[in-house]
N, C-alpha and C positions, 0 to 999 in steps of 0.2 A: 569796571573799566580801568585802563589802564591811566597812566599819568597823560602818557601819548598822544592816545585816544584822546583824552578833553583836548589835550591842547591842539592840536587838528582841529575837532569841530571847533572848538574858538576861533582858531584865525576863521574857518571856512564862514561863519556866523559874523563874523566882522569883514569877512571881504564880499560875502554879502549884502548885508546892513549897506556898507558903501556905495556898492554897484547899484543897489535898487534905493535909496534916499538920496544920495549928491548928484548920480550921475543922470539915471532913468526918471527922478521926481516922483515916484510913484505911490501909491496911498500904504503896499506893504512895507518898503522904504522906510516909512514914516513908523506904520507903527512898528517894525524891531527895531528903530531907532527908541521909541518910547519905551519897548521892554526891555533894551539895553540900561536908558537912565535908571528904570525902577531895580533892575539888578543890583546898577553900581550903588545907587542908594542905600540898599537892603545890607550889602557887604558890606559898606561903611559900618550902618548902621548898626549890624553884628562886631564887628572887629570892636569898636567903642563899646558896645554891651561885653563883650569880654573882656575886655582889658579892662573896665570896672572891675567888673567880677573879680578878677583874677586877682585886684590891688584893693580891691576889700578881703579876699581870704588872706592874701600875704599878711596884712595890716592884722587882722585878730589875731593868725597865730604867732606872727612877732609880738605882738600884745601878751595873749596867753605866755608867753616862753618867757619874757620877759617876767612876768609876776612870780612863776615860776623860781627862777634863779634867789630872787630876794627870799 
């Protein structure tokens, strides 16, 4: 899919979510509201697992390269 595509269904999925939880009250409402939160948590959740990752490999081979030189 293209970049497009996602970003269409997102808003479509977010003006969704809204129309059917804030305005209608409804029990679907609710829950894509609730697999809305569990998304944004997951991504979070990912983006910090990688950004570790990524600043523990910097850190050994700046380590490694470092021992290196001497």
């Amino acid at each position: 899919m293209s970049k497009k595509t996602i970003l269409i269904l997102g808003i479509v999925y977010a003006v969704a979510t809204l129309i059917l939880n804030n305005v209608l009250h409804t029990a679907i409402g609710g829950f894509m509201m609730t697999l809305s939160l569990i998304a944004l948590v997951v991504a979070i959740v990912g983006a910090i697992y990688y950004l570790i990752k990524f600043s523990i490999k910097q850190f050994i081979y700046n380590w490694k390269n470092l021992n290196n030189i001497e």
